[in-house]
Steps between C-alpha positions, in 0.01 A plus 500: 500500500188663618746800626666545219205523313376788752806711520556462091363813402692739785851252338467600138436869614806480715660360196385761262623801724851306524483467111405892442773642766765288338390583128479914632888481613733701212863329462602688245442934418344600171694670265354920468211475298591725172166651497444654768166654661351774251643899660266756499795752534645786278851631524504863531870593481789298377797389643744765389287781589502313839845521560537801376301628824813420703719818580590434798824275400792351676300249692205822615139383455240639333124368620240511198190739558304423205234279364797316310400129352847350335478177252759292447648108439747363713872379346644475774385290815703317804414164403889416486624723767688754295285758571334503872161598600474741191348491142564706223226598266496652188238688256552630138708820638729316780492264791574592895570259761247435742570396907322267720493415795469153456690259309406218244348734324540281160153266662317790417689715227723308281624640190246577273258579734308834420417676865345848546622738788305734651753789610331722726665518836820306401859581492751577190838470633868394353775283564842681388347605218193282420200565553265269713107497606479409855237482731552733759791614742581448872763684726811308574764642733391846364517441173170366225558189384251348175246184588373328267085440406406357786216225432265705588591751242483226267205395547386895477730618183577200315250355266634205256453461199545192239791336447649509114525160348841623347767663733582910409677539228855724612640749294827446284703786592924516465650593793633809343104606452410471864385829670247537789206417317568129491562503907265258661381354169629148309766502229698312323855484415607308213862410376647522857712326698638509860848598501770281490537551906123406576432243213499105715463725856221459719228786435462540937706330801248254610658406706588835734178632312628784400400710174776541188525732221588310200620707172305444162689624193379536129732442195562840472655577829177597671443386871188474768495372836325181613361494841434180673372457841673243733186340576354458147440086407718551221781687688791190454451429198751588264458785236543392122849504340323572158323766320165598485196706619456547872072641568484659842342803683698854496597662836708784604733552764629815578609582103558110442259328305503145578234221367327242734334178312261318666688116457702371246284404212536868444853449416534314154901525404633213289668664247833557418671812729675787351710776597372838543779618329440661149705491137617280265718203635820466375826284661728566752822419195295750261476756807881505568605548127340862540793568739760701325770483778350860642196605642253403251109491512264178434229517233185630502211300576719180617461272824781143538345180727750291699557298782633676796812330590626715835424451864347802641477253824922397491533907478798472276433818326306801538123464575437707180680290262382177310683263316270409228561198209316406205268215498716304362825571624662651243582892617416689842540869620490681825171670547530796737182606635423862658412342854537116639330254348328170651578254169654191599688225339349345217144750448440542139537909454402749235638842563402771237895646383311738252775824467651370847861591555762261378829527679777333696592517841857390560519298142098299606285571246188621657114687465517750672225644730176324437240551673289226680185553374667443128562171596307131609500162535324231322613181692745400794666158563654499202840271439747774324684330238865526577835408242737238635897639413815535611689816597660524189198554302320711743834711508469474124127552458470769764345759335254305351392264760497819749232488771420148407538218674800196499613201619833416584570119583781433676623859614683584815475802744785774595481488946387174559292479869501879522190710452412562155437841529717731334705381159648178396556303213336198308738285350467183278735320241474757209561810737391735767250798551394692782127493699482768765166513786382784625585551910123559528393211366286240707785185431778763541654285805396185355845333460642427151541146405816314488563261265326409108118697479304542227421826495197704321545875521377808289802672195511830598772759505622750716775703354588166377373145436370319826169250597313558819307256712133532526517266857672241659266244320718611173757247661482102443 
């Protein structure tokens, strides 16, 4: 008792250290403070005048002589991995993207971060077109290759400043409006959508980590590039199906504008898609009554919406061509476009007909010529409705119920076992009509069932009434 009395003093001090080293250990990192330590700097150029000292393009680099103090706040930073070791900073007259050396640059400069560079003795340079301060360059196999600020030229050019309590504000811009001045700054896009080929796709492969270009579209036909990079957090996750506005930084490649955003709580699309495709909607029916059995021109002003009902996969038919129905079934007509088209079975399509050609092409009514960028798709996966009948009444209906589609229960098939390339006949109680596949289609040596099917096939006409399979699936 006596000893512990003696050694109590040395215990609790033993104790106390214990208790301040444990208390001094930091589990968990701060959050940037949004003040910031007070600058004692002054910009004396901006960032456009900046840039505008690099002449020597196509990747040549121009090293800064002068006294040159830049000011700008970042809205771009790496913190999800889209962009990599780089920032992109932006004043009043533009923005530029900044190299490092170093990554995780976001600890230091996250968005809204003001920062102050001091240029003297650093590099303007560009990558296919835009233009990048560097650090300096080294000699590579003969050729000058860019490094980013090193740390120590960090430490030496880059002061920070505070932090904004509320992120930059981007610019609304269309895409139409987009020129060079808004390279390297933040915009935003509203009443877009990706197209009907990108919407529910993956922005990047994460799993190969490789980088995709994604295609935006406005309502008016308008379209911009989205670049992802593979190794962004956000890279397989799957880009909106809706409509929206989309906030992001403008780059350039080559002459290719393309937009970067920095995760996807830039990307706000839950609205209703639309088209691209301009004039006043009117039906497929209403569209074919302008036909006056010659070559006849669709209104002014006029677009139809349908459900694509052909299989550009089965390949019965030319890649140009698309059978197209009404929503609800009740007329069709052959859209012929001026180059191959990528619409599938069952996407919801508007295609602008305004003054398009109206004509036939061996007795099939068709639209003759349009071109793609006068047409789009709102949605895909769509059921097509299709009109259960026997060959009588699509015999006696033909010209009507042209490029829709039918179902015949109960019909039998001409050459039985043999393939069904080539023409045969569809037969049922109430009569017979022919149904002819193309030699170049992908089920062209499929072999033709024997025996009761029922059959769905697309009316059409060739120099005569006839239906046409879309794929073997068309059988039951």
């Amino acid at each position: 008792m006596l000893l512990l009395k003696k050694n109590l003093p040395l215990l609790l001090l033993l104790a106390l250290f214990l208790t301040g080293t444990t208390a001094c250990v930091k589990r968990e990192f701060d959050e940037p403070p949004t003040g910031g330590e007070p600058v004692n700097v002054t910009a004396n150029t901006t960032i456009a005048a900046l840039k505008a000292l690099h002449v020597t393009t196509n990747g040549g680099f121009d090293k800064i002589t002068g006294d040159l103090i830049i000011e700008g706040t970042v809205v771009m930073d790496d913190r999800s991995g889209n962009y990599y070791k780089t920032l992109v900073i932006q004043d009043a007259t533009g923005g530029i993207e900044v190299k490092f050396n170093d990554g995780y640059l976001f600890n230091q400069f996250p968005v809204g971060r003001k920062m102050y560079i001091y240029c003297k003795d650093l590099i303007l340079t560009d990558y296919n077109g835009l233009t990048q301060l560097t650090g300096s360059t080294v000699e590579e196999g003969g050729n000058l290759q860019d490094v980013g600020l090193t740390e120590t030229q960090v430490r030496k050019k880059v002061v920070k400043g505070p932090i904004s309590a509320t992120p930059p504000a981007p610019a609304v811009v269309g895409i139409s409006d987009l020129n060079a001045s808004h390279i390297s700054t933040l915009i935003r896009l509203e009443n877009v959508q990706f197209i009907a080929a990108d919407a529910g796709k993956t922005y990047a492969d994460p799993v190969t980590q490789f980088s995709l270009n994604r295609t935006l579209m406005n309502c008016t036909g308008g379209k911009l590039i989205l670049r992802t990079s593979g190794y962004a957090n956000f890279a397989g996750t799957l880009t909106p199906t809706g409509s929206g506005s989309i906030t992001g930084v403008l780059g350039i490649y080559g002459n290719t504008l393309q937009l970067y955003i920095r995760d996807i709580n830039d990307v706000n699309m839950a609205g209703e898609r639309c088209s691209g495709v301009g004039g006043q909607l009117m039906s497929i029916k209403d569209l074919r009554t302008f036909f006056t059995g010659t070559l006849t021109s669709a209104p002014a002003n006029r677009k139809i919406r349908g459900i694509v009902i052909s299989d550009r996969i089965g390949n019965n038919l030319n890649g140009r061509n698309a059978y197209i129905q009404d929503l609800d079934g009740s007329a069709g007509i052959l859209v012929r476009f001026s180059a191959n088209h990528s619409y599938n079975v069952g996407d919801e399509v508007e295609v602008e007909v305004s003054n398009q050609e109206l004509s036939e092409f061996n007795k099939l009514l068709q639209v003759n010529n349009v071109q793609l960028d006068k047409s789009g798709a709102l949605t895909s996966g769509n059921t097509p409705v299709v009109r259960t009948a026997t060959v009588a009444e699509v015999n006696a209906n033909s010209e009507a119920w042209e490029s829709t589609l039918v179902k015949i229960v109960g019909a039998t098939l001409s050459g039985g076992g043999t393939p069904i390339s080539g023409g045969k006949t569809v037969t049922d109680a109430t009569g017979s009509i022919p149904i002819f596949t193309q030699s170049y289609a992908t089920f062209a040596q499929a072999t033709t069932p024997s025996g009761t099917v029922t059959m769905t096939a697309i009316v059409s006409d060739f120099n005569g009434k006839q239906v046409i399979l879309r794929n073997m699936n068309d059988f039951q």
